[in-house]
Z-matrix of the N, CA and C atoms (Angstrom, degrees):
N
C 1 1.441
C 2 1.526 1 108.38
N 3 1.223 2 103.09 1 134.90
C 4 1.789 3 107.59 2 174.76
C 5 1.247 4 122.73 3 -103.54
N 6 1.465 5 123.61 4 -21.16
C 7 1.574 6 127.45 5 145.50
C 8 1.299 7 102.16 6 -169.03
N 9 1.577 8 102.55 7 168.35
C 10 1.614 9 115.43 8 174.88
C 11 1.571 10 99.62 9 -128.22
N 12 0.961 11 107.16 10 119.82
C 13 1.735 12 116.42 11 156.18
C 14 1.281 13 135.79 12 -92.21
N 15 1.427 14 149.38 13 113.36
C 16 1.453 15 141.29 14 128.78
C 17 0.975 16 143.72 15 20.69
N 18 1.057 17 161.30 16 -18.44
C 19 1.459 18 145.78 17 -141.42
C 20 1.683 19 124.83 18 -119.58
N 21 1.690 20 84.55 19 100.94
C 22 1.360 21 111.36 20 173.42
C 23 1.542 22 116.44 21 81.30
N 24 1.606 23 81.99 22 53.77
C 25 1.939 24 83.24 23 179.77
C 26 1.425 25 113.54 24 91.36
N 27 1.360 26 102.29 25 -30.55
C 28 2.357 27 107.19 26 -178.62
C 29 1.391 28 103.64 27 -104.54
N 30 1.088 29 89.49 28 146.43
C 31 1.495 30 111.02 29 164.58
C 32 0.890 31 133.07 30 -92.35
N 33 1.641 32 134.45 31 119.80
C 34 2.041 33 112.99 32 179.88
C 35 1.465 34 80.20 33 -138.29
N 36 1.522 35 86.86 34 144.72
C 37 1.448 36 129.54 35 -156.88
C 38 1.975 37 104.94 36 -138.13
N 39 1.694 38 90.34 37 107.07
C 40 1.653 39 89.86 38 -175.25
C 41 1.738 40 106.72 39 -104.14
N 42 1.518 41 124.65 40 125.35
C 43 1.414 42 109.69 41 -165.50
C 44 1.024 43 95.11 42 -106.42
N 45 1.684 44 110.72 43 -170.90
C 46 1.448 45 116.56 44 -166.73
C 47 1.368 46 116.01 45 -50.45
N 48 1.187 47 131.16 46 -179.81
C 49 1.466 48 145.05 47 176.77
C 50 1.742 49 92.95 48 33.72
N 51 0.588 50 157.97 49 83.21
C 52 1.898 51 143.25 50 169.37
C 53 0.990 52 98.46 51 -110.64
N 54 1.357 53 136.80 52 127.84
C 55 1.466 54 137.64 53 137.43
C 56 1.502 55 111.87 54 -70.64
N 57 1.849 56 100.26 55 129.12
C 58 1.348 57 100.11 56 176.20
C 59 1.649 58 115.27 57 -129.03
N 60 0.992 59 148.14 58 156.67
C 61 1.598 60 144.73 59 177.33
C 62 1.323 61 116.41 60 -100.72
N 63 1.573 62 103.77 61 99.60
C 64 1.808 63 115.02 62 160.27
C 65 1.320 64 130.78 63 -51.42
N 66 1.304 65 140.96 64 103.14
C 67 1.099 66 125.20 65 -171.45
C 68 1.585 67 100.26 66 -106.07
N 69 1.078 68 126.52 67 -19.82
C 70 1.661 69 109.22 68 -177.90
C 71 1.746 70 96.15 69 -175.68
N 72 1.583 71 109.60 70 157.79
C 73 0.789 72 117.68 71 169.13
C 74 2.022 73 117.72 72 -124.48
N 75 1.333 74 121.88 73 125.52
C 76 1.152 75 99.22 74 -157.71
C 77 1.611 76 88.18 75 -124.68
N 78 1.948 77 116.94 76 170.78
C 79 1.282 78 123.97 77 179.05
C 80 1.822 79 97.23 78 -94.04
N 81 1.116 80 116.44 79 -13.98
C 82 1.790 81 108.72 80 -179.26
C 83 1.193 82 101.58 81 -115.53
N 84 1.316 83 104.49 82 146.54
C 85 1.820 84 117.34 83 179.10
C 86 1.172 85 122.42 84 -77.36
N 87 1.655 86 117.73 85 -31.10
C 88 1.368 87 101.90 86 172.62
C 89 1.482 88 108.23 87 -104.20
N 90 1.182 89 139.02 88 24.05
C 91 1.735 90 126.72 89 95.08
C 92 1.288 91 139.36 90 -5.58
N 93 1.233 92 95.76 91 -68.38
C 94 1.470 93 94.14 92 -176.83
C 95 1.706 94 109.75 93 -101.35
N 96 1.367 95 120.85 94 4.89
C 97 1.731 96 121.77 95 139.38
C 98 1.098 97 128.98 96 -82.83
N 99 1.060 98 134.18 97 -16.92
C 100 0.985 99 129.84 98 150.52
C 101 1.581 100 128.63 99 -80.73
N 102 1.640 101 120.77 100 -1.64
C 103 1.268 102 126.84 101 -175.50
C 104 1.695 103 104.86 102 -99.11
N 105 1.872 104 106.38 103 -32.49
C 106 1.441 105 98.10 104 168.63
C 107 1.305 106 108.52 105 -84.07
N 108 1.127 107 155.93 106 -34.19
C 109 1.644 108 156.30 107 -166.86
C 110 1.721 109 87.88 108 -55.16
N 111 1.015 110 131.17 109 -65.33
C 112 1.487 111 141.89 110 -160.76
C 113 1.768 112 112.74 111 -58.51
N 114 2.046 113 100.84 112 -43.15
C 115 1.322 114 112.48 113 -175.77
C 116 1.911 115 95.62 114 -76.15
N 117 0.967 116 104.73 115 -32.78
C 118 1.860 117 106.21 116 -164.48
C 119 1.709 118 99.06 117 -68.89
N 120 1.241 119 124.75 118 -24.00
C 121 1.306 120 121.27 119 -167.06
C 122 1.475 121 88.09 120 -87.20
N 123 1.532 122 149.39 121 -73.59
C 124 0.949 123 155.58 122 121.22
C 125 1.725 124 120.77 123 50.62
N 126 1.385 125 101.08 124 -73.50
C 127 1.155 126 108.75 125 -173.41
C 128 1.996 127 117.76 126 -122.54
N 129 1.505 128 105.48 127 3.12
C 130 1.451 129 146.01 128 175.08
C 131 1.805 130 89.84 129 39.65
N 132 1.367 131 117.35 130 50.88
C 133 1.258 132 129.72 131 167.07
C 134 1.658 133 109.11 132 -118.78
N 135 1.331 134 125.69 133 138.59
C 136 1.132 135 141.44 134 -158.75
C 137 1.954 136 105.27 135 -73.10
N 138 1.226 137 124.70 136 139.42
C 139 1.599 138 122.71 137 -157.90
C 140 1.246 139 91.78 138 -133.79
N 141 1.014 140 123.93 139 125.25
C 142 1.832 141 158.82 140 149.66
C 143 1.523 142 120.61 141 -62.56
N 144 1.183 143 118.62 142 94.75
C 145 1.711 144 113.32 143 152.17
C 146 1.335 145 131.68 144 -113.31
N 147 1.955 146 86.14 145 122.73
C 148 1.662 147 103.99 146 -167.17
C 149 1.609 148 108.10 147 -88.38
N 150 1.075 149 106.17 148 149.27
C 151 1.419 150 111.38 149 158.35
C 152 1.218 151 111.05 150 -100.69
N 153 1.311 152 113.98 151 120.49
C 154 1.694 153 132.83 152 159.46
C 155 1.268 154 134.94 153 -150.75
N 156 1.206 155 111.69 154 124.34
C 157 1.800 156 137.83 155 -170.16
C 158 2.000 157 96.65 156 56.96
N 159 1.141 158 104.84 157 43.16
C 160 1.986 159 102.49 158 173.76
C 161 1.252 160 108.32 159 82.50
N 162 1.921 161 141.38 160 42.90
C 163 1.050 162 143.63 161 -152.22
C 164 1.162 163 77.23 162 -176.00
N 165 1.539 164 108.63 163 132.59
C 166 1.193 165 122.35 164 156.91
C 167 1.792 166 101.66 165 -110.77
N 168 1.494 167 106.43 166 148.04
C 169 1.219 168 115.19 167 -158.28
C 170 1.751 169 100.99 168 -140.60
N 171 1.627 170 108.40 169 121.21
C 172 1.392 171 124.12 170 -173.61
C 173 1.332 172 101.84 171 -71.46
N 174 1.164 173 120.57 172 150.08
C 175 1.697 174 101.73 173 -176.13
C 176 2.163 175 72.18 174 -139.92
N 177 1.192 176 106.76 175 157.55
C 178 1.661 177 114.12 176 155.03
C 179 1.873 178 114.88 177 -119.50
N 180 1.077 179 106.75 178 127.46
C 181 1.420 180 121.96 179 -171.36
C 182 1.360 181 127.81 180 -104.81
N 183 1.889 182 140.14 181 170.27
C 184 1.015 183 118.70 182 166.10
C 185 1.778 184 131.82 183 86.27
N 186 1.447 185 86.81 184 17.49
C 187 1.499 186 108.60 185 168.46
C 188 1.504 187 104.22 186 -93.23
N 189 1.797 188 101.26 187 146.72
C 190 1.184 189 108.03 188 -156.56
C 191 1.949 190 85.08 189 -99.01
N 192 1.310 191 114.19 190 -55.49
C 193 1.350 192 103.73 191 -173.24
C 194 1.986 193 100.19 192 -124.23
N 195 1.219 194 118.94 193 172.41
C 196 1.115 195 114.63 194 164.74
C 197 1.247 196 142.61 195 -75.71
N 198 1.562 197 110.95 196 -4.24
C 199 1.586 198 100.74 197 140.33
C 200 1.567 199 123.57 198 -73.10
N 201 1.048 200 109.48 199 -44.76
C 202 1.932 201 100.16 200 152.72
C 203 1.216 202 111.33 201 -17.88
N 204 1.120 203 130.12 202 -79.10
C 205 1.232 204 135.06 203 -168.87
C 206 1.489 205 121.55 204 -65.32
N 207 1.793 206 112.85 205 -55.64
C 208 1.328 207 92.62 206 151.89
C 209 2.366 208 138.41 207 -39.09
N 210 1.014 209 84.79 208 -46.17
C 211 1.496 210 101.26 209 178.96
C 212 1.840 211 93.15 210 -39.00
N 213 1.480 212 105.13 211 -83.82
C 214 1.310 213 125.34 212 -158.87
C 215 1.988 214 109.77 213 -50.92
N 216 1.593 215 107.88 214 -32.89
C 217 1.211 216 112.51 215 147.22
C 218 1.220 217 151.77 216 -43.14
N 219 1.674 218 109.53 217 -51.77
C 220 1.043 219 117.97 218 171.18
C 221 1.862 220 128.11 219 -77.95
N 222 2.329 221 99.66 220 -17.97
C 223 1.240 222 94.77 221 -178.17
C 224 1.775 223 97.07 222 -74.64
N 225 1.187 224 114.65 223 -18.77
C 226 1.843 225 119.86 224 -173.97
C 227 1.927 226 109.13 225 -59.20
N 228 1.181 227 101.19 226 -44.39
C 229 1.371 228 108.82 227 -177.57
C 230 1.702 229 109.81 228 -80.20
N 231 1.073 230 117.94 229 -40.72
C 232 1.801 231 111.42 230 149.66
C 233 1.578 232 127.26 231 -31.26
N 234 1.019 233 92.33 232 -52.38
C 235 1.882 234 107.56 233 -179.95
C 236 1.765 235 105.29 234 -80.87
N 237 1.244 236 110.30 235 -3.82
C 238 1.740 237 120.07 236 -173.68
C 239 1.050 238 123.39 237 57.56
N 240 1.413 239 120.31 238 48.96
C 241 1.378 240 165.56 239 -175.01
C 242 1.691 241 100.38 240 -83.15
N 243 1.212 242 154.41 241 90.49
C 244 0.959 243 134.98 242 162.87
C 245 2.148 244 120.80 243 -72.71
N 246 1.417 245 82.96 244 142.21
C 247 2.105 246 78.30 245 -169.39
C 248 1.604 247 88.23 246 -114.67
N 249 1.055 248 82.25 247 178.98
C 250 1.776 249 107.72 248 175.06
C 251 1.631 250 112.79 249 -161.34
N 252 1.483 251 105.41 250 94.68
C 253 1.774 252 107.97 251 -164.47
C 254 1.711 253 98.98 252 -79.25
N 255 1.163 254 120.59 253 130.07
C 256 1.354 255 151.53 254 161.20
C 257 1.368 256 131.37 255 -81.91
N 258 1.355 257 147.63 256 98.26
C 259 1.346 258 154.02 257 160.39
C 260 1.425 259 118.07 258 -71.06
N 261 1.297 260 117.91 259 108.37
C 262 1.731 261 113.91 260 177.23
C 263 1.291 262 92.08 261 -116.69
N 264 1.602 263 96.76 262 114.20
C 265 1.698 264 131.12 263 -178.08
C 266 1.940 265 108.99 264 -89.90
């Protein structure tokens, strides 16, 4: 496991190797709650916000393999969604 986070009663839990999809990093929090609530309906995959260096950062989680992830990428960039795929090794 590479971390577990909190938020609001749930737990998300990113394990080794995981590919995950960045969609934005914002300076206000409900920014970036309101940016995963919107992506989670979207892609009905579970959304992560990290805090790092004063940026909270949407992460999308819960891909089973990496075409999963490709898939869910490419429907994001259709909608003009910019991603940024992530590996936590």
């Amino acid at each position: 496991m590479i971390a577990k986070f909190n938020i609001k009663n749930r737990t998300y839990t990113i394990y080794k190797e995981q590919v995950v999809i960045q969609i934005g990093a914002f300076e206000n929090i409900a920014n970036a709650f309101k940016e995963s609530k919107r992506l989670s309906k979207i892609t009905g995959k579970p959304t992560i916000i990290v805090c790092d260096q004063n940026l909270y950062k949407v992460l999308i989680s819960g891909f089973e393999t990496n075409l999963a992830t490709n898939n869910i990428a490419a429907k994001l960039l259709k909608i003009e969604i910019c991603v940024f795929l992530l590996t936590y090794n």
